[in-house]
Steps between C-alpha positions, in 0.01 A plus 500: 500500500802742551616466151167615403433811718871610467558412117749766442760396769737241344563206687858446698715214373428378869115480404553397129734167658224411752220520228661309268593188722123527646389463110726208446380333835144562368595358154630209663151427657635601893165617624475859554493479859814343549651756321327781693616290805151560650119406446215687655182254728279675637551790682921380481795539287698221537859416430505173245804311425541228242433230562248526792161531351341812391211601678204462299139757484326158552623428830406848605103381509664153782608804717148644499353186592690438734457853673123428423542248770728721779232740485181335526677215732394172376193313462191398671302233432124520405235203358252609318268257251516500126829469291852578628642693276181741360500574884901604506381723167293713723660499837891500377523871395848493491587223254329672222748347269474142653396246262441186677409429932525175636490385871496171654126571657302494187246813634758683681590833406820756665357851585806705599556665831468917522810477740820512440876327635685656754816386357448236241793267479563387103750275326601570184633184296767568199514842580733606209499870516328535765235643333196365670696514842566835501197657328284319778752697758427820317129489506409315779783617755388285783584192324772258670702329147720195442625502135650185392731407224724226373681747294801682689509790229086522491488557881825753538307699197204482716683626791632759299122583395406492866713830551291691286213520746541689864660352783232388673314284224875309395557402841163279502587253217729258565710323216583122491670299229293180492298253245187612546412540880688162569665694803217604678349136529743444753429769734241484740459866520413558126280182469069610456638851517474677186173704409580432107733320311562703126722406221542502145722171459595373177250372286572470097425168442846408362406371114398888497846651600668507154112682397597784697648869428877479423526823756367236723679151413837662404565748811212380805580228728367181358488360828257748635273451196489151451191308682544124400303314261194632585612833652395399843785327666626765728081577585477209599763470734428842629145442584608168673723724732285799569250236608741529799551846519184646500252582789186330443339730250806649344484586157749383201498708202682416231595613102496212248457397165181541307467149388610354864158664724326225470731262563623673794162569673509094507819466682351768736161312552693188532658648817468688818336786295119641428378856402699448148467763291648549125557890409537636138750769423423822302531309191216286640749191472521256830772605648464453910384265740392620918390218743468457864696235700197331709772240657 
């Protein structure tokens, strides 16, 4: 935008080096935000570094979801006769965009509380960025946050993200290099004590890898992307161990691939889980799961 609204000032040799190698990065395929060295989510700007994942717009819409939930604090549960889910279409306001309800009680429906969590305690599985993490920190200060990662240079990039927000929000989210939350199952103190359980693991199916973006394949962390066979091999695992981790009730919210809903709400209803929920994203594909740990 500078070069446009001050035309007339030729450009340094300083300026003229650093544009050219950003046009050759960009001709290469490097996606622009790597370049940049930061992407914006939400109400952030955050520092990305190749090849830690780049935050998508997407994953933006799993944040709201999940502050849905810190602010109206969980569910109640209500029977009332007649079908399930035309009765979640008129009492679940909030999940305009949710496109299927199930629950293990075939005419019970979740009406959300009015009140809110004191200070909601949320784990944040693969957090990469820290993009989730932190923007839950920034909106919903009260929050107490363990970020997880099996990726050294994902979680010092998200502790170098954390230092973009005051003082006082950084110091309540704690950082942990783990697989998943395998850590946690071992201590007695973080056992049924999570409010929610969030995370946007990997989830390509893998014979759809090679299908994607070269900005994607070529320079993001394959790793992070790829889900298995059928995309839900780290789900699966995950929901097996926030079985453990969250307090009767707690929610786990979760980003994953359009043609993998279905599939997952199984696993879900399959295990300690009811009040499962499939949300659309602004391109009105499947693209999130919520459900309620009843064990």
């Amino acid at each position: 935008m500078e070069l446009y609204l001050d035309y007339e000032r030729p450009l340094s040799v300083n300026e003229r080096a650093t544009l050219r190698e950003a046009i050759k990065r960009r001709d290469a395929h490097e996606p622009l935000q790597y370049i940049m060295g930061y992407a914006p989510f939400r109400h952030l700007e955050l520092i990305v570094r190749s090849p830690v994942l780049i935050p998508r717009p997407e994953t933006e819409m799993l944040v709201e979801l999940v502050l849905d939930e810190l602010v109206c604090g969980g569910a109640t549960k209500a029977f009332f006769s007649g079908d399930a889910q035309e009765n979640a279409a008129s009492f679940r306001t909030s999940d305009a965009n949710a496109v299927s309800f199930r629950t293990s009680d075939a005419n019970a429906v979740y009406l959300e509380k009015t009140t809110s969590f004191d200070k909601p305690k949320v784990l944040d599985v693969g957090t990469g960025t820290g993009c989730i993490a932190l923007s839950l920190l920034h909106e919903h200060p009260c929050c107490l946050i363990v970020a997880t990662d099996n990726d050294a240079c994902a979680l010092e990039l998200a502790k170098d993200n954390a230092q973009l927000l005051e003082k006082t929000q950084s110091n309540r989210v704690t950082f942990l290099l783990d697989d998943l939350a395998t850590s946690l199952l071992t201590s007695p103190q973080d056992q049924k004590s999570f409010d929610v359980v969030v995370s946007n693991p990997p989830y390509i199916p893998s014979d759809l890898i090679d299908t994607l973006p070269c900005e994607v394949r070529y320079f993001e962390n394959k790793q992070a992307l790829d889900g298995g066979v059928d995309g839900l091999r780290v789900f699966e695992l995950l929901s097996k161990q926030a079985t453990r981790l969250l307090k009767p009730g707690g929610l786990l919210a979760c980003e994953l691939h359009e043609q993998c809903l279905d599939s997952a709400a199984n696993i879900l209803s399959a295990m300690a889980y009811n009040d499962i929920v499939i949300h659309n994203d602004l391109t009105e594909r499947q693209r999130f799961i919520t459900a309620r740990n009843c064990s």
